[in-house]
LODRENMAR-289407 format. One record per residue (C-alpha): x, y, z; residue number from 1; residue in three letters. Coordinates in Angstrom, 1 decimal, decimal comma, m for minus. Example, Ala and Ser with C-alpha at 12.3 -4.5 7.8 and 13.67 -1.06 7.14 Angstrom:
PT	12,3	m4,5	7,8	1	ALA
PT	13,7	m1,1	7,1	2	SER
//
This chain:
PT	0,0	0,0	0,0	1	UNK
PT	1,4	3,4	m0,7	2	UNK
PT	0,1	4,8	2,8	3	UNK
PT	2,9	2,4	4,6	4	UNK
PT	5,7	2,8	2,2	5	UNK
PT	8,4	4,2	4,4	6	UNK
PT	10,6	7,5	3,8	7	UNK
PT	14,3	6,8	2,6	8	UNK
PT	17,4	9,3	1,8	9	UNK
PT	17,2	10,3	m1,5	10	UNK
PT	20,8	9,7	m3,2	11	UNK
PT	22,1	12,8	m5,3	12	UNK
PT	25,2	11,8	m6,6	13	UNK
PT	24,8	13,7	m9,8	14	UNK
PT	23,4	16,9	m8,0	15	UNK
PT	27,0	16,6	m5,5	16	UNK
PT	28,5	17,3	m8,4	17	UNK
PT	26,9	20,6	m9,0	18	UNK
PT	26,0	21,8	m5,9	19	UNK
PT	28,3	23,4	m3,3	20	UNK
PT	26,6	21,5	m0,4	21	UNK
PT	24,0	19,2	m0,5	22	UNK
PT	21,5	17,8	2,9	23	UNK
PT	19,3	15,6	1,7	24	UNK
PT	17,1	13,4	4,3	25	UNK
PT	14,6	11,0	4,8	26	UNK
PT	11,6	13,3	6,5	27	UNK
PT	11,9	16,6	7,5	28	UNK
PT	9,1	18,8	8,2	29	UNK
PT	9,8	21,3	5,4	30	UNK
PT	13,0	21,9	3,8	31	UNK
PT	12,2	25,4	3,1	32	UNK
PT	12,2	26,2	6,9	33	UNK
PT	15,6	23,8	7,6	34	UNK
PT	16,9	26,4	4,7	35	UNK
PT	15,7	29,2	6,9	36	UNK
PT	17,3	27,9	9,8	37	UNK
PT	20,6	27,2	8,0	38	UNK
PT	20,7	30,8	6,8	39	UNK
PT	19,9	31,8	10,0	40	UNK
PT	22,9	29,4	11,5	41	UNK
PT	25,8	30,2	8,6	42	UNK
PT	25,2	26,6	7,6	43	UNK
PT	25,2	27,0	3,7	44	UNK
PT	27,9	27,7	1,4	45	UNK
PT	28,9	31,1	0,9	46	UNK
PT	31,7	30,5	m2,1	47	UNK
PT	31,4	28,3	m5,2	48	UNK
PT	34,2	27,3	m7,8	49	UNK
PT	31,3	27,3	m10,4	50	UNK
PT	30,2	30,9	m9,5	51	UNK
PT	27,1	31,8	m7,5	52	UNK
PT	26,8	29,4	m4,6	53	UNK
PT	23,9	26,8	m4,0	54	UNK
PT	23,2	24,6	m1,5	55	UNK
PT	20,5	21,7	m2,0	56	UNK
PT	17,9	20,5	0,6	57	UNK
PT	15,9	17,5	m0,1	58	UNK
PT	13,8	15,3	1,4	59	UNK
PT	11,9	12,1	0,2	60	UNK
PT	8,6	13,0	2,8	61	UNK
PT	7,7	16,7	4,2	62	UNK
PT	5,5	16,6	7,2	63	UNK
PT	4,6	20,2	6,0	64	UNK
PT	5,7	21,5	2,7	65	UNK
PT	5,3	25,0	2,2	66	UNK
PT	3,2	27,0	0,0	67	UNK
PT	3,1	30,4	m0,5	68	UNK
PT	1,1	32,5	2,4	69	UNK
PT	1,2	29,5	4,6	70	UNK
PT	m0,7	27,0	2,1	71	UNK
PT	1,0	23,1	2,0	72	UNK
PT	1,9	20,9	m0,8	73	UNK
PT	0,8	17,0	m0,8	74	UNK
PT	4,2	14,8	m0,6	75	UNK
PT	3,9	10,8	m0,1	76	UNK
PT	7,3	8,7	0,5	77	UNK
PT	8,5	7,7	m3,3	78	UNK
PT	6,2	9,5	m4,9	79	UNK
PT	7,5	13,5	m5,3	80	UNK
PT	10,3	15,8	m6,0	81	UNK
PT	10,7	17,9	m3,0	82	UNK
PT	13,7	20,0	m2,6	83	UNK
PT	14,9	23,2	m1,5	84	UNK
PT	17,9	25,2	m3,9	85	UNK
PT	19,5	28,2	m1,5	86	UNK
PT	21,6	30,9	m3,8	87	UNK
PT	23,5	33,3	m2,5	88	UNK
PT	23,8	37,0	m4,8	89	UNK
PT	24,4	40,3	m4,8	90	UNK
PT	22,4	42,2	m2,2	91	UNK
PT	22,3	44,9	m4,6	92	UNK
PT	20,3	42,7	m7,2	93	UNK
PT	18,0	41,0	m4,8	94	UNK
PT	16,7	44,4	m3,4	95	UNK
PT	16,2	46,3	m6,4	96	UNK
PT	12,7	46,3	m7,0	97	UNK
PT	12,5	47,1	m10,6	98	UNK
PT	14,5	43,3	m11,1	99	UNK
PT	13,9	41,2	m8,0	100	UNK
PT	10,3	40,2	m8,9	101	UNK
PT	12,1	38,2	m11,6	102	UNK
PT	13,2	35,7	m9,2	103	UNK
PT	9,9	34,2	m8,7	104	UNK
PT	10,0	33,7	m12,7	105	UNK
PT	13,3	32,3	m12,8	106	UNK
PT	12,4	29,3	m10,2	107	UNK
PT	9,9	28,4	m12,8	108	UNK
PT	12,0	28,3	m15,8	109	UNK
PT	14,5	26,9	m14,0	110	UNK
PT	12,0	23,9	m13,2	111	UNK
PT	11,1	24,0	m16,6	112	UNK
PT	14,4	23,5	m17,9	113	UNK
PT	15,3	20,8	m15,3	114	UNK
PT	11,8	18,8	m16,2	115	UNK
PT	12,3	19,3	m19,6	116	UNK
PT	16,5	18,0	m19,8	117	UNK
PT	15,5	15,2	m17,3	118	UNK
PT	12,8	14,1	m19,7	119	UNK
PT	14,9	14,2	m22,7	120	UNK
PT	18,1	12,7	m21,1	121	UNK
PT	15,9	9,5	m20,1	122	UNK
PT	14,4	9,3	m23,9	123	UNK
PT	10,9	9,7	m22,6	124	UNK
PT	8,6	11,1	m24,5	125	UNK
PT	5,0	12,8	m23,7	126	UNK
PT	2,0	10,5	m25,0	127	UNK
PT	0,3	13,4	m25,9	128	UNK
PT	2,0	15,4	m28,8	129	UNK
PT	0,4	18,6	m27,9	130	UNK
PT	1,5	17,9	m23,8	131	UNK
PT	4,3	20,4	m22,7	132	UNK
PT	5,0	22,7	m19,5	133	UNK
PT	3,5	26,3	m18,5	134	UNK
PT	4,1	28,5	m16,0	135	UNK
PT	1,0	29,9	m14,1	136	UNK
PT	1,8	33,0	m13,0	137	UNK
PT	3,7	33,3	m10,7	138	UNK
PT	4,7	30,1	m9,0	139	UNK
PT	2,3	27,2	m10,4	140	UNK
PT	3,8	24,3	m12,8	141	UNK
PT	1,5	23,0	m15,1	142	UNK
PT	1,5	20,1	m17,3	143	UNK
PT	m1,2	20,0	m20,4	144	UNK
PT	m3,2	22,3	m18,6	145	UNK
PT	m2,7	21,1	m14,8	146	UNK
PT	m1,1	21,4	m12,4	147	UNK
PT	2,0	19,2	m11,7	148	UNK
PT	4,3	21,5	m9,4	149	UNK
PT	5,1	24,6	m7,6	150	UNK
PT	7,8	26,4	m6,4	151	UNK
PT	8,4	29,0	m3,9	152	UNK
PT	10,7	32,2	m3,7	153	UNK
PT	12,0	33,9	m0,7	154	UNK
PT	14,7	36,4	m0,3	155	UNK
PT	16,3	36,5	3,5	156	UNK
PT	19,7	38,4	4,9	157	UNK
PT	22,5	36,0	5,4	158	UNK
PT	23,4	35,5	9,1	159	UNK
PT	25,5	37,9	11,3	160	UNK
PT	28,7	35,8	11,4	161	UNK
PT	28,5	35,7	7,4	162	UNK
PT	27,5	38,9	6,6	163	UNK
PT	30,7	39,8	8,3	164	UNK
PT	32,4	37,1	6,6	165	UNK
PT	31,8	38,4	3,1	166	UNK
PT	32,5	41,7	4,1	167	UNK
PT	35,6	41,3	5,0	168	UNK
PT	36,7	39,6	2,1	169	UNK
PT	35,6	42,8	0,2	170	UNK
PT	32,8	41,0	m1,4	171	UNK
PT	29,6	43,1	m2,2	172	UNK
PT	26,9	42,6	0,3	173	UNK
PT	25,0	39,5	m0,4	174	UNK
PT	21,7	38,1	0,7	175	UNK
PT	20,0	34,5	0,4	176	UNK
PT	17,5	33,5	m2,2	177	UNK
PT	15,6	30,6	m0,9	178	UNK
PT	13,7	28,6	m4,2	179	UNK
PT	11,7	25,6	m2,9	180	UNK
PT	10,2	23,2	m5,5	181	UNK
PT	7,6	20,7	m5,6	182	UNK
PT	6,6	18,3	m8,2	183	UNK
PT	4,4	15,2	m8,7	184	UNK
PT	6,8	12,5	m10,2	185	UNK
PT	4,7	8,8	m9,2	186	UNK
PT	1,6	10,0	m8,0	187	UNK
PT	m1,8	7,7	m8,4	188	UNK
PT	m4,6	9,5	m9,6	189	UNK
PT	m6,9	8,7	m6,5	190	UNK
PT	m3,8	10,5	m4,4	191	UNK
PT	m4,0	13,8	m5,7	192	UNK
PT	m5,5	16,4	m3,6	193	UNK
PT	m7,6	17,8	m6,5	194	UNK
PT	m9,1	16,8	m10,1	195	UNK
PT	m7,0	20,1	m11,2	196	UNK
PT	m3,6	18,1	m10,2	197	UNK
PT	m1,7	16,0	m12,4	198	UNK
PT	1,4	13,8	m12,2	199	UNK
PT	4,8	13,4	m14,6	200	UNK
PT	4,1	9,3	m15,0	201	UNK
PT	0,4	10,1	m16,7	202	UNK
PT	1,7	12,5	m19,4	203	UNK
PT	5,7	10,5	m20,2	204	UNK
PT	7,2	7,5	m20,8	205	UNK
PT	9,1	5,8	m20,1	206	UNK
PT	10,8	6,8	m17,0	207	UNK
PT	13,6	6,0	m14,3	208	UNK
PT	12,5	5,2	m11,1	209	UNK
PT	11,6	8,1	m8,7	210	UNK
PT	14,8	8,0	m6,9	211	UNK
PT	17,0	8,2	m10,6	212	UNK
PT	14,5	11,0	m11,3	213	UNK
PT	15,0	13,1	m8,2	214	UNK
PT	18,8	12,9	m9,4	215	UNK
PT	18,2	13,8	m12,4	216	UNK
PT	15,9	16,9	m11,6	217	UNK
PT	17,7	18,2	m9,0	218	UNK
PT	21,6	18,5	m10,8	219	UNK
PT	19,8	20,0	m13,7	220	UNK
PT	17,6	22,1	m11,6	221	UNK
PT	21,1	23,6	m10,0	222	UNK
PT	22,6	24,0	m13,1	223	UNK
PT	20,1	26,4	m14,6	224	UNK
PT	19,4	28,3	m11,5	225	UNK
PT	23,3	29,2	m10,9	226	UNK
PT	22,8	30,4	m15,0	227	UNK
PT	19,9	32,4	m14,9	228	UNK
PT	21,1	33,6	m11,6	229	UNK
PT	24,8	34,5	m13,1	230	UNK
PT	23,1	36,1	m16,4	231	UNK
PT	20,5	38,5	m13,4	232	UNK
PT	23,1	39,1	m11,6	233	UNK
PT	25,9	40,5	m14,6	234	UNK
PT	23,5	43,0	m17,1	235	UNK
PT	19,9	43,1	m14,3	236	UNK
PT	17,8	45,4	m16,4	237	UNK
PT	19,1	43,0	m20,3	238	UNK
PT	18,0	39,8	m18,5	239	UNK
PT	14,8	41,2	m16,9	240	UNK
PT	14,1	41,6	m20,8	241	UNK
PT	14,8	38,5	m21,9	242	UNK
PT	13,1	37,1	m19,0	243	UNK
PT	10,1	38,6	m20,0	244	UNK
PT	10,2	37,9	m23,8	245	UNK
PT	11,0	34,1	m22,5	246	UNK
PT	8,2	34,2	m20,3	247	UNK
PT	5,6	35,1	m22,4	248	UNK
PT	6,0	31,5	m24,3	249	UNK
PT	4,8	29,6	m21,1	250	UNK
PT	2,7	31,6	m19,2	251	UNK
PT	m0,3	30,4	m18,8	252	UNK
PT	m2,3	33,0	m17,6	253	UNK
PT	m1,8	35,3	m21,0	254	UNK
PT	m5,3	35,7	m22,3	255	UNK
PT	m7,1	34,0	m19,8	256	UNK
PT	m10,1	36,1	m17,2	257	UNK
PT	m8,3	35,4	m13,8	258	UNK
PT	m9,9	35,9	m10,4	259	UNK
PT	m7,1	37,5	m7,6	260	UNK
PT	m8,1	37,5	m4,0	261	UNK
PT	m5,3	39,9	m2,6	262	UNK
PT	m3,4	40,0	0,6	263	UNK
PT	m5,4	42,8	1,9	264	UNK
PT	m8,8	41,1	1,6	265	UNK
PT	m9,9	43,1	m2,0	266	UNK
PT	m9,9	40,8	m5,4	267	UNK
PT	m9,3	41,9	m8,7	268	UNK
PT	m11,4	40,1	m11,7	269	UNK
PT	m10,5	40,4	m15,6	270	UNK
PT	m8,3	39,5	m18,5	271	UNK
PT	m4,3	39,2	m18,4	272	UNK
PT	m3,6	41,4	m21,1	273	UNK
PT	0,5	41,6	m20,1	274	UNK
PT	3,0	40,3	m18,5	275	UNK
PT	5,2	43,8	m17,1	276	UNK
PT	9,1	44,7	m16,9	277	UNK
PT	9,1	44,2	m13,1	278	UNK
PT	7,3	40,9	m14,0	279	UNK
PT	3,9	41,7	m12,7	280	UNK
PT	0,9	40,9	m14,6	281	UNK
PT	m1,2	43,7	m16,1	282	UNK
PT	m5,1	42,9	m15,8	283	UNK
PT	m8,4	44,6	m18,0	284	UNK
PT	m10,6	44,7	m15,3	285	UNK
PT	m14,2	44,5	m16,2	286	UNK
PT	m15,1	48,0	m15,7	287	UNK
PT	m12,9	48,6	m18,6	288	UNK
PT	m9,5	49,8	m16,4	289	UNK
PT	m6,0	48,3	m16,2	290	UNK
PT	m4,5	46,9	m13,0	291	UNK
PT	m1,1	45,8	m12,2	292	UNK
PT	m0,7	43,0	m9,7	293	UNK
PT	2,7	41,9	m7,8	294	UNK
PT	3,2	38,6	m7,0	295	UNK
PT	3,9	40,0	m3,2	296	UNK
PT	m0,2	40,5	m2,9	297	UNK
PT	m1,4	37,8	m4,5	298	UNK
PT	m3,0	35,2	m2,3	299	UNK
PT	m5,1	33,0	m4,2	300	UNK
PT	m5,5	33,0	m8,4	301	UNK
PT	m8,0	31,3	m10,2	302	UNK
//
């Protein structure tokens, strides 16, 4: 029975390669808040031979995976990708408000691209021509329409000890970008929490088993975060450009009337007419108007 299959390490030998430290564990209770705790603790890696640091949480079961504002993701032992990717960048780049909402965006693409080489680097192929990956603004993964994943962007000051540590190496002041990621790799159909939910197994084939894939996922996943990161980092205001032009292929929401219950309490109803320089979403709102939404007060999008 799936209910009694028991938690195990997942093994990362690929993603060691990439990564500057790994953690990976049989249960934890989220591996975004052990990457909080880390942070807090000078516990991840601060210097990289391949360029921007990142450390790699994982975790084969999550007692409580989080979701943006406070919301949890489903995980069952064997069955998901859960893991955790903390970078490490300029502070300079990860305050400035005119770039930093890209961040959110680049966790997507970044699962995009890991699904995507994963898939194509195990000769799998979708049994749907038309099936492919979308982006629902601004953190959702969907697959042919559903949802298969979703990831989750936080930016938090390194601790005191190494905030003092890269300062006196004469480095720039840095700061902690914290992507979590979550995808459905094995799950049954009567385990999804909603009809809306989908899993990789029911759209590819054929695939390595769940352990090979978290691997697989994960090295990749490192790979085009510390890239996209690197590009952000070195021309801000060039990438943000190309990260919008890029965007607009696999956002889902272009087009679509969208329903927005905001942070404080109000909603916003209408068409996605745009998707902005500072990556927000511009909105024709049915009286005719245009609204801007940030991904900061968005709770809830249908």
């Amino acid at each position: 029975m799936i209910s009694m299959m028991k938690a195990a390490t997942p093994r990362l030998a690929d993603t060691e390669q990439v990564a500057d430290k790994v953690v990976a564990e049989a249960a934890v209770e989220s591996t975004h808040a052990l990457a909080r705790r880390m942070i807090e603790h000078n516990e991840i890696a601060l210097q990289s031979p391949h360029g921007i640091p990142i450390t790699v949480l994982m975790a084969d079961q999550l007692a409580k995976a989080l979701v943006r504002f406070g919301r949890t993701w489903v995980t069952l032992p064997g069955r998901s990708f859960t893991a955790t990717c903390v970078a490490v960048i300029p502070e300079s780049v990860a305050d400035d408000e005119l770039v930093n909402g890209w961040l959110q965006m680049i966790a997507g693409l970044a699962t995009l691209d890991a699904l995507e080489g994963t898939i194509d680097a195990a000769g799998a192929r979708p049994f749907d021509p038309e099936c492919g990956f979308q982006i629902k603004w601004p953190n959702d993964i969907y697959c042919h329409g559903l949802k298969i994943g979703a990831t989750v962007t936080e930016v938090l000051p390194l601790g005191e000890s190494a905030s003092a540590a890269v300062a006196t190496d004469g480095r720039p002041a840095s700061m902690a970008v914290v992507f979590s990621v979550g995808v459905n790799l094995n799950m049954p159909a009567d385990r999804l929490p909603t009809a809306q939910a989908t899993s990789l197994q029911m759209h590819f084939g054929p695939l390595p088993s769940v352990a090979e894939l978290r691997d697989m996922i994960a090295s990749r996943l490192v790979e085009s975060l510390r890239s996209r990161l690197a590009a952000l980092v070195a021309m801000p205001m060039i990438q943000a450009g190309r990260l919008r032009s890029e965007m607009r292929h696999v956002c889902w929401m272009m087009g679509r009337t969208i329903h927005a219950q905001l942070i404080d309490g109000s909603s916003v109803r209408g068409e996605v007419i745009a998707l902005n320089d500072d990556a927000s979403l511009s909105v024709r709102t049915l009286d005719g108007g245009t609204r801007a939404l940030l991904s900061s007060e968005v709770s809830l999008l249908d």
